[in-house]
C-alpha positions as CSV (number, residue, x, y, z in Angstrom):
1,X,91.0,112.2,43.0
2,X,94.1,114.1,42.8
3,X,95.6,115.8,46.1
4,X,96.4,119.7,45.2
5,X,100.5,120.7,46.2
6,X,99.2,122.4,49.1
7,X,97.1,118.8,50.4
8,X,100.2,116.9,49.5
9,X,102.3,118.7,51.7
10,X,100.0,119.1,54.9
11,X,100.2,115.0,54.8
12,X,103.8,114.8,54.4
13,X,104.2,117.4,57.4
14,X,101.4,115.8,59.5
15,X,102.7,112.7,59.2
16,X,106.7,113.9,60.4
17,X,104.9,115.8,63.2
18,X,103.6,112.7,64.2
19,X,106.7,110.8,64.1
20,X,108.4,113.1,65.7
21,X,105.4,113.3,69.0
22,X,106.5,109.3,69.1
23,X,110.0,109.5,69.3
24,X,110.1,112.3,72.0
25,X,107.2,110.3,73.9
26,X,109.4,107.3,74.0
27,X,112.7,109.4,74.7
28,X,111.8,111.8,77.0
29,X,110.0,111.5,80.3
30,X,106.4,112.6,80.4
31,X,105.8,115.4,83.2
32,X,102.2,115.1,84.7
33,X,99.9,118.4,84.6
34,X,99.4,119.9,88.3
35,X,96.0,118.3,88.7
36,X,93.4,120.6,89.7
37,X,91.3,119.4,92.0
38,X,87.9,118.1,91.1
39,X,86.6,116.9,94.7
40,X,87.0,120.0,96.8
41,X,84.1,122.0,97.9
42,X,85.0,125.6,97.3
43,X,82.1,128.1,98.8
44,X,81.2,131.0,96.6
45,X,83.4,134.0,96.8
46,X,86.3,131.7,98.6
47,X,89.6,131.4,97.2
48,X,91.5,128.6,98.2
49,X,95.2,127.3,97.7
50,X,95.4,123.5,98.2
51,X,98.4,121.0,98.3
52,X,97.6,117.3,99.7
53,X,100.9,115.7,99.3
54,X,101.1,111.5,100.5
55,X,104.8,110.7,101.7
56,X,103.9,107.0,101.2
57,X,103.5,107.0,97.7
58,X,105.5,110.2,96.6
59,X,102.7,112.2,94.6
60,X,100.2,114.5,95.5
61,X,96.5,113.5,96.0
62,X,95.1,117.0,95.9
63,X,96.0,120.8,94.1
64,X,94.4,123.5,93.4
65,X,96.3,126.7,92.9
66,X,99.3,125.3,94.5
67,X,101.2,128.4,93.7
68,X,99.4,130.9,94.4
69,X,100.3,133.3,97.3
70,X,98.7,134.1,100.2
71,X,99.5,136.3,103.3
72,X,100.9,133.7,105.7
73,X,99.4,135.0,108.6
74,X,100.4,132.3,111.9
75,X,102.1,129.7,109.3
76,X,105.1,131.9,108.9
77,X,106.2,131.2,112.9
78,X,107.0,127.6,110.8
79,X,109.9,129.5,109.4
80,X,110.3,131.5,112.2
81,X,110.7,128.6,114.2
82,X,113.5,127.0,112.1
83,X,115.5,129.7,111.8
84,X,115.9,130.5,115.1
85,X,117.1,126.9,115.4
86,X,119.1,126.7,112.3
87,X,123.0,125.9,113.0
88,X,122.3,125.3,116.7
89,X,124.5,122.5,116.8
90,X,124.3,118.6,117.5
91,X,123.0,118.8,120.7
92,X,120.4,121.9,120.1
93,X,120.1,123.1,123.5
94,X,117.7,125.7,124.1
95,X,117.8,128.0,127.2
96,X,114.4,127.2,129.2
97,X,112.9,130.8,128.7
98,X,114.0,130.1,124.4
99,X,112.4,127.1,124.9
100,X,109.1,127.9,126.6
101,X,108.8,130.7,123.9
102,X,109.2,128.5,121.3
103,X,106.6,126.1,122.6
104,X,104.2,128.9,122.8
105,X,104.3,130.2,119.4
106,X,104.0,127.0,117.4
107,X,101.1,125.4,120.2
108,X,99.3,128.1,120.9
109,X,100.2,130.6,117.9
110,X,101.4,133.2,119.8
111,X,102.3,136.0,118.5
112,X,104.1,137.9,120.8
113,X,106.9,135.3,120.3
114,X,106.8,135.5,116.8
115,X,107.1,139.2,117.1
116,X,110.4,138.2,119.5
117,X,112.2,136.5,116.9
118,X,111.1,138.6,114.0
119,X,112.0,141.5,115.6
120,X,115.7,139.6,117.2
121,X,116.7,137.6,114.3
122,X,116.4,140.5,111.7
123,X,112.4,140.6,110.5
124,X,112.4,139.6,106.6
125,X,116.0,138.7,107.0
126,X,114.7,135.2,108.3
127,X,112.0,134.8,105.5
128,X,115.1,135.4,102.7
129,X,117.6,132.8,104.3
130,X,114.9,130.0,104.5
131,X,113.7,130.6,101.2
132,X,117.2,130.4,100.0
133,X,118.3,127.4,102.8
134,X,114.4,125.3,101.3
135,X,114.6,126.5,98.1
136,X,111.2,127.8,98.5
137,X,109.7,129.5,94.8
138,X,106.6,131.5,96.0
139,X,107.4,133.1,99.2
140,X,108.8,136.7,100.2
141,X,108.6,138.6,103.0
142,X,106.2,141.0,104.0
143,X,105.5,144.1,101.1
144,X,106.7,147.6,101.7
145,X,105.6,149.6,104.4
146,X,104.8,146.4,106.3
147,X,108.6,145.4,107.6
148,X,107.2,144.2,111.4
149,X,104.3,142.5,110.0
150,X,105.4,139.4,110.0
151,X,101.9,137.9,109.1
152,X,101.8,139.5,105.7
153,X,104.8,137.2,104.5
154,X,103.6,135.4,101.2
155,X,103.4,131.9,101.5
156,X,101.5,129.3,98.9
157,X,100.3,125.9,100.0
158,X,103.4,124.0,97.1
159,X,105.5,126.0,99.7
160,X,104.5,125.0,102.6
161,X,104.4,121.3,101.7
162,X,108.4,121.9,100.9
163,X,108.3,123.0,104.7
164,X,106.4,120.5,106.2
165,X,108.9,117.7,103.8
166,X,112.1,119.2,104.8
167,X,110.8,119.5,108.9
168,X,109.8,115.3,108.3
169,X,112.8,114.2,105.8
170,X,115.7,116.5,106.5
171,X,115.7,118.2,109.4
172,X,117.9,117.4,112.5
173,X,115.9,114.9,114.9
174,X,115.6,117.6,117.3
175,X,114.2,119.8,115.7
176,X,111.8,117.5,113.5
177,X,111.0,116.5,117.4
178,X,110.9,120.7,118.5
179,X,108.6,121.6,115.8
180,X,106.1,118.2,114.9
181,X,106.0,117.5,118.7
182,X,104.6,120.8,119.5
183,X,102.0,120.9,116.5
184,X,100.8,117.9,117.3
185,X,100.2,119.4,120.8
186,X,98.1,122.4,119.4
187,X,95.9,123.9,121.9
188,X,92.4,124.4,121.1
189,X,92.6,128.0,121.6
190,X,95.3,130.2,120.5
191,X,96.5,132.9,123.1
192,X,94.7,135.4,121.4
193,X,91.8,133.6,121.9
194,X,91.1,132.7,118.6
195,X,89.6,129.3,118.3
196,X,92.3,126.9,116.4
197,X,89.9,123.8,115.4
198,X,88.8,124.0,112.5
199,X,90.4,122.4,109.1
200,X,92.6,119.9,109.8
201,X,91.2,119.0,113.4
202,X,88.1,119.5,112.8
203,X,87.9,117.0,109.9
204,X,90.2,114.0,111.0
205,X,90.6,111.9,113.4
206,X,94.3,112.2,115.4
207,X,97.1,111.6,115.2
208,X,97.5,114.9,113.4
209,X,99.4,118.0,113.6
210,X,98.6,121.1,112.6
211,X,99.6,124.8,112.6
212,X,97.0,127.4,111.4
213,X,96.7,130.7,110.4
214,X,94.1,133.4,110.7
215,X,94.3,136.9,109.7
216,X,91.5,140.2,109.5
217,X,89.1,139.0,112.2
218,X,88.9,141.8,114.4
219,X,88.3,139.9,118.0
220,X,85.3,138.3,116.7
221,X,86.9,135.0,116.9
222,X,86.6,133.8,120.6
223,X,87.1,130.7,122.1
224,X,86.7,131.2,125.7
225,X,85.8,134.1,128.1
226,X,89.4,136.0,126.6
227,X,88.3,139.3,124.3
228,X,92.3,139.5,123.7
229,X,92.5,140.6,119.4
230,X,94.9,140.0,117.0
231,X,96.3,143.2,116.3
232,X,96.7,144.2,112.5
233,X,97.2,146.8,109.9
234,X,96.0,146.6,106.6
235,X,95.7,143.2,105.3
236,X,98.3,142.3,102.6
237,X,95.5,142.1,99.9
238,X,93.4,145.0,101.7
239,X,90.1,143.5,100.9
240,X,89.6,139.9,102.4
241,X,90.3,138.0,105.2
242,X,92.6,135.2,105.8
243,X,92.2,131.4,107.2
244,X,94.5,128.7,106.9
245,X,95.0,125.3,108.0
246,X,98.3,123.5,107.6
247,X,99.5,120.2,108.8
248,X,99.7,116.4,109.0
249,X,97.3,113.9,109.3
250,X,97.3,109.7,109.2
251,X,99.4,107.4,110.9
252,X,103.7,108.4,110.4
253,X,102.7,112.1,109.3
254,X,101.3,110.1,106.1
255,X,99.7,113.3,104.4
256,X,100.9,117.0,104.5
257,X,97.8,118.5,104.2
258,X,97.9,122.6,103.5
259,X,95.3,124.3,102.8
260,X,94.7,128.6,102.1
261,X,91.9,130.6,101.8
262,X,91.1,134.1,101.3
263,X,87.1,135.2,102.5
264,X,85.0,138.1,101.7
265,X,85.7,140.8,104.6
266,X,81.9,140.9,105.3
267,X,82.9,137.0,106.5
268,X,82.9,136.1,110.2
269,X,85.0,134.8,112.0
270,X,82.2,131.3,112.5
271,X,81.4,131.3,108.9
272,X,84.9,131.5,107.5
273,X,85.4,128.5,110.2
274,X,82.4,126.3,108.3
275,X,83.6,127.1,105.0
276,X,87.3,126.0,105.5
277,X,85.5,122.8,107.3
278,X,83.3,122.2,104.5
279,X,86.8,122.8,101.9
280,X,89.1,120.1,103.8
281,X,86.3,117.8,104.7
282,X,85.9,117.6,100.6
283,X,89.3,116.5,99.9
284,X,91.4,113.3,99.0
285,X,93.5,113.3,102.2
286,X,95.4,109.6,102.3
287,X,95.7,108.4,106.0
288,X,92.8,110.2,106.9
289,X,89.8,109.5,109.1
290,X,86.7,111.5,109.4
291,X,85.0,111.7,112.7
292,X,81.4,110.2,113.3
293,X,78.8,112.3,113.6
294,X,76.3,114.6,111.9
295,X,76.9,119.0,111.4
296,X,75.1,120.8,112.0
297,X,74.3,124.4,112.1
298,X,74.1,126.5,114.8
299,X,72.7,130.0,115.8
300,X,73.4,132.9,118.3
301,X,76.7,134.2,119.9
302,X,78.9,133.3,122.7
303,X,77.2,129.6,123.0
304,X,78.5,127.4,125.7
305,X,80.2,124.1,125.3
306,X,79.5,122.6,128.6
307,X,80.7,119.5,130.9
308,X,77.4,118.0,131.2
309,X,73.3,118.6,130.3
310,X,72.3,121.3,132.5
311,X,73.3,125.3,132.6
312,X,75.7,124.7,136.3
313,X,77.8,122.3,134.5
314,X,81.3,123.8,134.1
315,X,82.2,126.0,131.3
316,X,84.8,124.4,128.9
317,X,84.6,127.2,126.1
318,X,82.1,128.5,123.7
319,X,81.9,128.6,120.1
320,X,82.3,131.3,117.4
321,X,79.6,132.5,116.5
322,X,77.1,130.5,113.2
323,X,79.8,128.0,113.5
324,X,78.8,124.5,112.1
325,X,79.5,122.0,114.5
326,X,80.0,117.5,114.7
327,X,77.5,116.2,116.9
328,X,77.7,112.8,117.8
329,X,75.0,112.2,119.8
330,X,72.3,113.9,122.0
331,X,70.6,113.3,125.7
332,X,67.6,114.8,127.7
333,X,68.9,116.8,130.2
334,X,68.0,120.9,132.0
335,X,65.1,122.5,129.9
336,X,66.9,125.4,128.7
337,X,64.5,128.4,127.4
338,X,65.4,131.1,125.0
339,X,61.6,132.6,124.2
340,X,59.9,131.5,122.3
341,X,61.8,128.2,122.3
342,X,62.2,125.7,125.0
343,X,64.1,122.4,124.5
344,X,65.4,119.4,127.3
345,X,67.6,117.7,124.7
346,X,71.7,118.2,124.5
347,X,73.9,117.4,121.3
348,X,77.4,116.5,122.2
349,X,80.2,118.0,120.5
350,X,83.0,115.6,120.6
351,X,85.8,117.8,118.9
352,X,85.4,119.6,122.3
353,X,84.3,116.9,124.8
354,X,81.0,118.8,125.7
355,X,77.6,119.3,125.3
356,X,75.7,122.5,124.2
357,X,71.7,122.9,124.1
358,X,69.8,121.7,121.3
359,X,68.4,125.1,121.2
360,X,71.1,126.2,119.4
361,X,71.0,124.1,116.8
362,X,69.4,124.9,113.5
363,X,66.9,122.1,113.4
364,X,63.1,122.1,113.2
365,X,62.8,119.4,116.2
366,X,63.6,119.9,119.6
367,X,65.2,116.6,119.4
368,X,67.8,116.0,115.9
369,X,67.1,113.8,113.6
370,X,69.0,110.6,112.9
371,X,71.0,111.5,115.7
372,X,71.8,108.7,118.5
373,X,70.8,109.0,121.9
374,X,74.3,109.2,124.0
């Protein structure tokens, strides 16, 4: 059979256009898609921005809409952080009352510090100079209207991995020392009240460091006996609200872990909290250990974490509200009644080194199942 003009030709092009794919294969290097990642466990109407970066081996284990921006809300006190610090000298001496404030903001997230410096150092002045000074690609300051909202800077989780890499690999010792040693010090709650476990602490074992973020939540997000509120306009986006966790985790900072989501507005503060769990519990994070233990589901507000089994024991905080918790094992202790329920048995919580009633916990048996006794 004869090949038409038309035939003859498509061969004679195919076969250059394949020549020419194996000479630029051979010649040129070959730059890997931005894996998206397969592994995560994304709830329904969440929308998350993931970058799990291993500094052992150079690459990144997880990404998922790595550029994509979010409103920073607490991360940004990152950048606040190191500008403040920036050109400080070789000896970076901070007066105590500079460095107490410091401590504050990046161990407890508080944000009248940030609001300090923001307000001191020139507001979105500082988010400019260390996007030129990191060479950061997806982060501005915060959108018109909004110039003392420091919060509302966009940040996107490839950013923040630049962030965490320049604190680790470039930075002056003191202030990789200022900024990892104080994240790695991260109190439970912040000073708004606002419970900081969840993410990265809640899903690995230390050492880790973390700073987190948390945006739209009214004052619903209480820790301890505090009703303080993190005071905000009108969220960047204006419909959702906003939880981050950002961080390292593993032996020598091994992974930079940073992870962004946006949540439904009708989301609580608890079940925002469960859902970023659930998200970083999913991924590929090298260096990291998961906790023992079973979660579990809980119900009712204002439930106390307490020292021991019985209702005197001390106080050490109580959880958000729906929250899903690790318990690692449980023990008879004080009957507690909550009609029409009674129940003797306690689960301990060892993310925060107490115990809370079983009643609490959404399971059909006064006692859990395939749960240890302590």
């Amino acid at each position: 059979m004869h090949m038409s003009v038309r035939s003859r030709l498509a061969a004679v092009i195919g076969w250059f256009v394949l020549v020419a794919a194996l000479l630029g294969t051979a010649a040129a290097p070959v730059r890997a898609a931005v894996p998206q990642t397969a592994s995560s466990d994304v709830p329904p109407g969440v929308t998350a921005g993931i970058a799990i970066y291993d500094r052992q081996t150079g690459t990144f284990s997880e990404q998922l809409n790595p550029h994509l921006q979010f409103r920073a809300a607490s991360v940004v006190k990152l950048l606040i952080a190191l500008d403040h610090v920036w050109n400080r000298g070789p000896d970076y001496n901070l007066p105590a009352d500079d460095r107490s404030r410091l401590d504050a903001m990046l161990r407890s997230s508080d944000d009248a510090a940030a609001s300090h410096y923001w307000s001191q150092n020139g507001g979105s002045a500082i988010v400019g100079r260390m996007v030129s000074r990191l060479g950061l690609t997806d982060t501005a300051g915060p959108p018109a209207g909004y110039p003392g909202y420091w919060g509302y800077t966009a940040l996107s989780a490839a950013d923040t991995v630049r962030i965490y890499r320049y604190i680790l690999d470039s930075a002056p010792a003191p202030v990789r020392d200022l900024v990892m040693d104080n994240l790695r010090q991260s109190t439970r709650c912040g000073t708004d009240g606002f419970d900081q476990r969840f993410g990265i602490p809640a899903s690995f074992e230390r050492p880790w460091a973390v700073k987190q973020g948390w945006s739209g939540f009214g004052s619903s997000g209480d820790c301890s006996n505090t009703t303080a509120a993190r005071t905000t306009a009108a969220d960047v986006d204006l419909t959702q609200r906003a939880l981050h966790s950002t961080g390292t985790v593993g032996t020598g900072d091994r992974s930079i872990v940073a992870v962004f989501t946006l949540q439904p507005q009708s989301t609580s503060f608890g079940a925002a909290y469960t859902n970023l769990n659930r998200l970083v519990r999913s991924l590929n994070v090298p260096g990291g250990i998961h906790p023992a233990g079973t979660w579990f589901g809980t119900w009712g507000s204002g439930v106390r974490v307490r020292a021991g089994t019985t209702t005197t024991s001390t106080v050490l905080t109580q959880l958000p509200a729906g929250v899903e918790v690790l318990i690692s094992c449980q023990e008879r202790g004080q009957e507690v009644e909550v009609p029409p329920y009674r129940n003797d048995w306690w689960a301990y919580l060892p993310l925060y080194g107490g115990y809370i009633t079983n009643i609490y916990v959404r399971s059909p048996d006064n006692k859990l199942p395939n749960v240890p006794t302590c």
